[in-house]
N, C-alpha and C positions, 0 to 999 in steps of 0.2 A: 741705944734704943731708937734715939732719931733715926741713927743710918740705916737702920735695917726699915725705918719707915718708907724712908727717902727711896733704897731701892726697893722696895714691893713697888711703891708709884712707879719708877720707871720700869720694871719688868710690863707690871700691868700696862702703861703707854705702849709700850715696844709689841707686846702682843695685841692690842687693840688694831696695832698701826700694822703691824702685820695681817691681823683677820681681815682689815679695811682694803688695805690691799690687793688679797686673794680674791675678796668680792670682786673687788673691780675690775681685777683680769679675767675670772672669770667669765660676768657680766658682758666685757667686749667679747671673750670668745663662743661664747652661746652664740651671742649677736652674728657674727661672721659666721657661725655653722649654720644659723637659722637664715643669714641672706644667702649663703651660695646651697641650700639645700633648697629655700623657697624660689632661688634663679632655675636650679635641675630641674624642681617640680615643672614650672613654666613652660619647656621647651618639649613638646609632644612626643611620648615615645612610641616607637613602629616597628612593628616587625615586616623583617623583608624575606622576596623568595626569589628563586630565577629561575625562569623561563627555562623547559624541557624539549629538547628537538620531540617531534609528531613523530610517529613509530611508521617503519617503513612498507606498511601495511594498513587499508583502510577498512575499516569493517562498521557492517549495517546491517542491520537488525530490522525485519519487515512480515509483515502476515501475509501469507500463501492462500493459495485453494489448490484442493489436489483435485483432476477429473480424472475419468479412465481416457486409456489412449485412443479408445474409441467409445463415443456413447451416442447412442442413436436412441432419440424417440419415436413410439411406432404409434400411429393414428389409425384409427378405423374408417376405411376409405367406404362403405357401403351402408347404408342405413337399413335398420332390425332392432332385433334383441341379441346378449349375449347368450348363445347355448350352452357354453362351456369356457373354461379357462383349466389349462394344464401347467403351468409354470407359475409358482408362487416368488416371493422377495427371496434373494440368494440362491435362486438354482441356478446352477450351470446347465446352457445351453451351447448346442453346437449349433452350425451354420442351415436352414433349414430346419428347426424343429418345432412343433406346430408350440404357437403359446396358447392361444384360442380361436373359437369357432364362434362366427356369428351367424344367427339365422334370419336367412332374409326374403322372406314370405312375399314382398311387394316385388324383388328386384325378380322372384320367380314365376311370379305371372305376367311380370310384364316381359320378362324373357321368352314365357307360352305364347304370349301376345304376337313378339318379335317372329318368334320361328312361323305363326299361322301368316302371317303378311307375307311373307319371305315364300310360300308355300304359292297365297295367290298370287303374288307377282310373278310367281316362276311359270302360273298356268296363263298367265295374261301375255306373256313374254311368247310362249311355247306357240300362244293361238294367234299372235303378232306375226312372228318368223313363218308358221304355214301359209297366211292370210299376204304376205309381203310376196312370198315364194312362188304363190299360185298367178297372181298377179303380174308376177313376173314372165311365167311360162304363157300366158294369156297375151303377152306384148308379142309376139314372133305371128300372130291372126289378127293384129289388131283389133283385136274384143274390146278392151279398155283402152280408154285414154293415157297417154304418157301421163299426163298431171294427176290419173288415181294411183298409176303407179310409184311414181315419185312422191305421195302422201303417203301410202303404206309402208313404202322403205324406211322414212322419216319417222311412223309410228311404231315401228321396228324397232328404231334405235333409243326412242322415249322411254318404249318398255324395260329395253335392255339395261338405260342408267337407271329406270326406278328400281328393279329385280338388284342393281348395284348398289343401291343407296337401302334399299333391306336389309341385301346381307350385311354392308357393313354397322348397320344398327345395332343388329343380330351378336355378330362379332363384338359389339359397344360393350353388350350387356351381358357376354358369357364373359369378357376381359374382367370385367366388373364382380361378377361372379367369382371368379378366382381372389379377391379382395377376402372373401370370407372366412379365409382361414390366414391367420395372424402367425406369420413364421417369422425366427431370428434370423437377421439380415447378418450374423457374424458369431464365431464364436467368442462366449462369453460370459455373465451373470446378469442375471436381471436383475435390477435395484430399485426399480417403482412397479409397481402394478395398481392401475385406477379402474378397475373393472371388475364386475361380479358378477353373475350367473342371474339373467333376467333384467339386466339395465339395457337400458332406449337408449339406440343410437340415430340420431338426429339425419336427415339428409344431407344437412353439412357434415356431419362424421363427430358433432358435438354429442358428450357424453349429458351434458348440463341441458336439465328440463324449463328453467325460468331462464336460461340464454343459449338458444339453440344456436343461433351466430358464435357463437365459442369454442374453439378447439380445444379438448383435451385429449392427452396421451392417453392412450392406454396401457402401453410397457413403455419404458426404457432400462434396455440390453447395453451395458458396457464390458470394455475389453479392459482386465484388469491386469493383467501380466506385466505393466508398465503403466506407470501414471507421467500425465503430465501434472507440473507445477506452473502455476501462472500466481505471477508478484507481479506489482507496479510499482518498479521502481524509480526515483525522484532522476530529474534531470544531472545534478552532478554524478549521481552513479553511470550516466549513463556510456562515458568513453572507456568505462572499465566490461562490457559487458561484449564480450569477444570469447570464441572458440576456446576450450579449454579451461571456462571459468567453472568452479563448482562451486554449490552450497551446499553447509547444513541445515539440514531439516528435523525440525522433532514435532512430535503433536502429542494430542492431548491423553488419549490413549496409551500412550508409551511414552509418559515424561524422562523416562531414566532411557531411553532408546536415544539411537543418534543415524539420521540417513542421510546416505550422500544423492545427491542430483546434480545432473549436468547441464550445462546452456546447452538449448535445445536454439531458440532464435529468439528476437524482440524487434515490436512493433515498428521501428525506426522512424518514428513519430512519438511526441507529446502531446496527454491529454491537457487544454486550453484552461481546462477547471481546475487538474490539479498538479500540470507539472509535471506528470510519472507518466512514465512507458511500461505498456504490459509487454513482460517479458515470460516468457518459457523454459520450463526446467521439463529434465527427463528422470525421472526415479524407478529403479528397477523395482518390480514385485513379485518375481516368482513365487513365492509363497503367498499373497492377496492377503497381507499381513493388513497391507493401507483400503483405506475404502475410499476410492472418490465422494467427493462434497465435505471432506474432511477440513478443515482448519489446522495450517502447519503454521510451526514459527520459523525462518528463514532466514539463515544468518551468512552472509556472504563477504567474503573476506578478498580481497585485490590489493598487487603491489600500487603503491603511489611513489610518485617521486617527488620533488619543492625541499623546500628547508622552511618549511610552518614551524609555529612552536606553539607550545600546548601552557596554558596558565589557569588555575584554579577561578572556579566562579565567583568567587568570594573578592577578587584584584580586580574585579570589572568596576570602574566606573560610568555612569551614563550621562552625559552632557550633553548639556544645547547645542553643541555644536557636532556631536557624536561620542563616540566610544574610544575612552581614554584607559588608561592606568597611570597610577601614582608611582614616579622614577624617584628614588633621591640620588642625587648630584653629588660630585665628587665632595663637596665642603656640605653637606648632608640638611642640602634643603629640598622642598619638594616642588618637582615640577611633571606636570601631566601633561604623557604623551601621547596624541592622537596614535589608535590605533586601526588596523583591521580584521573585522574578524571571519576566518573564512569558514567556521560549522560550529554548529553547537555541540557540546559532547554530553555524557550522561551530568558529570559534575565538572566539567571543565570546558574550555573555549579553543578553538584552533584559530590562531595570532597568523595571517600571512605578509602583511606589514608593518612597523612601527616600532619592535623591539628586537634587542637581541641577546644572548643567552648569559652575556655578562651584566645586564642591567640589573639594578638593586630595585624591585617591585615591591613597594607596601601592599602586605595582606588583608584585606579587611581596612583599607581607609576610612577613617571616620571623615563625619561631614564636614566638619567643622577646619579640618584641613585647606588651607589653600595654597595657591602657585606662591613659589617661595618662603614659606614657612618653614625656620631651622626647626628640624627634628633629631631626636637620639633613637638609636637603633640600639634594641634590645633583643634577647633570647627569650620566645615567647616558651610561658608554662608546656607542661608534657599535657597532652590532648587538647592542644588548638591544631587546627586543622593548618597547614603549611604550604608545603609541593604538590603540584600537581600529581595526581596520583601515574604510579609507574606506567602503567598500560592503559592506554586510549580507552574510552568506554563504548561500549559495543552499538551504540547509536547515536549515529548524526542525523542534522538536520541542518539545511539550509537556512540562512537566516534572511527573515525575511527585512524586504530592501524598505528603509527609512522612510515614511510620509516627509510628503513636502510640507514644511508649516511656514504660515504667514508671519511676518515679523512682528512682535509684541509693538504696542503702541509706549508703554512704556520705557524711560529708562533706563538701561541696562548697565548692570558692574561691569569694568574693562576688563575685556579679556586675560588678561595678566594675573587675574583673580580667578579664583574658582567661588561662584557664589555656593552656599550651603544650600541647598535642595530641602522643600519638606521632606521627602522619601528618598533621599540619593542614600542612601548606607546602603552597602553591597553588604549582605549577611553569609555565613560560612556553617557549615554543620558543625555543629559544634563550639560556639562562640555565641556569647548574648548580643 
């Protein structure tokens, strides 16, 4: 009975000693899971991407205006009222066909006026030449003096430039008179008409009653069989802008339509304010599908040549010292490499110096990131935004060149560091 006491006691020890045991190993190995799990946690994870060659093709995207190939505004050169008007908005007119009539009540009496001068000069002229001529036959008896004859010759010829200065008055006001009937200088469509049946036209040829100093049109006739296209295009488009360049065109009107136009010429000059040259496109329109004063969208596509590379916007960093991206390094710490960047795209950057296509680029660096910081590279979840998207987006823009800033009077972190930015996180579609 002892012995069976004695061993229950030692089993019981032997199992005690055993559970005490297991604790303890256990206990250490928790421990060691929990330091090299809280060491992993430690070391920042990042996803990386690499840099995409720029596609060999640039394309930009820009708003047009479409005019007709010809458009002329027609003024009223005679002052009146309008009698009449025969061409409304959209009729086709040919070259010569009357649009309206003005009536001009003043310019025709004073044209009566013209012709009755003209009339007496011609009798003053007539009674000149007799009175010179008889004077003359009177010199061979000397009846008269040389010196009345040489007066009357002289009054001969006074007569003769006034009778000349009549008619061409005369002449003034019937040239004038032809003004009254408003014909199309071209064939084609009328697209304004500012005139109506009983409006004042001013002696300046102003249609406007409280500003007679004012010109207004009264037609404008365009030739629409062909439009021009005028873009201002930015200066780096501009060495692409050469013979045989076309664009697409679409407007508003025919969203699901698509038309081609050709380089017609450009300004070869830059406007000072914005950098663009107005350029010229040619678009056929036989059918007058297009209306001039239209609003096109203008998509123009050219070979490029370089080796740029294209990185998502979300890898851009912005430092004091410029524009950087986050590399990791062969033993996977991080270091920012000054970069440049030569256009902006829709959602990505064109890179012309700084990297190249094997660099390991963190996506979305956090701030808190600095120059040589060990990081772990991880496979980012399915819908974090990543690669630059396959195909360049359809508009650039030049970036505009860095202000100069004064040097902080403060302190500054050494270079070697990346300080953490209030606002420096470069954010990604798709990513908090």
């Amino acid at each position: 009975m002892r012995f069976r006491s004695i061993l229950a006691i030692v089993v019981v020890v032997i199992a005690l000693g055993l559970y005490l045991g297991y604790r303890v190993y256990e206990h250490k190995h928790n421990a060691a899971s929990l330091r090299e799990e809280t060491l992993a946690m430690a070391v920042p994870e990042v996803s990386v991407i690499h840099a995409k060659p720029a596609p060999p093709t640039r394309t930009i995207t820009l708003p047009g205006t479409l005019r007709g190939w010809r458009e002329a505004q027609i003024y009223v050169r005679v002052p009146g009222y309008v009698k009449m008007w025969y061409t409304d908005y959209g009729e086709r007119v040919q070259k010569g066909d009357l649009l309206a009539v003005i009536a001009t009540p003043r310019l025709k009496a004073k044209y009566r006026m013209a012709k009755a001068k003209v009339e007496a000069q011609r009798a003053k002229y007539e009674l000149a030449e007799v009175t010179a001529q008889r004077y003359t036959n009177l010199s061979s008896s000397h009846a008269v003096a040389k010196q009345s004859i040489t007066v009357k010759k002289a009054e001969l010829k006074i007569e003769k430039a006034l009778l000349d200065k009549a008619k061409q008055h005369l002449e003034n006001i019937e040239a004038k008179l032809h003004f009254k009937k408003i014909v199309a200088p071209f064939d084609g469509v009328v697209i304004e008409r500012n005139v109506t049946v009983g409006d004042l036209v001013n002696p300046t040829g102003s249609l406007s009653v409280n500003d007679p100093e004012k010109e207004d049109n009264a037609f404008t006739v365009a030739k629409i069989d062909k439009l021009r296209l005028f873009v201002s295009v930015p200066q780096s488009f501009g060495p692409f802008l050469t013979r045989g360049l076309t664009a697409d065109v679409t407007v508003r009107q025919y969203p699901d339509r698509h038309f081609t136009a050709e380089f017609l010429t450009v300004a070869k000059g830059f406007d000072e304010d914005t950098r663009t040259a107005v350029t010229e496109f040619v678009v056929e329109n036989k059918d007058h599908e297009l209306w001039p004063g239209s609003y096109a969208r203008v998509q123009i596509t050219a070979p490029v040549g370089g080796d740029a590379l294209i990185i998502p916007s979300s890898a851009l960093v912005f430092q004091e010292e410029g524009t950087a991206v986050a590399v990791v390094t062969q033993d996977n710490r991080i270091h920012y490499q000054p970069i440049i960047v030569g256009a902006f795209l829709n959602a990505a950057f064109k890179v012309t110096e700084g990297i190249s296509k094997t660099d390991r680029i963190v996506n979305n660096p956090s701030a808190a990131l600095l120059e040589g910081d060990k990081v772990r590279i991880v496979t980012p979840r399915p819908g974090y935004v990543g690669q630059p998207p396959a195909e360049a987006a359809s508009e650039e823009y030049e970036p505009a060149a860095p202000e100069e800033k004064e040097p902080a009077s403060e302190e500054k972190e050494p270079k070697s560091k990346r300080s953490a930015p209030d606002d420096g996180l470069a954010y990604s579609k798709g990513t908090g």
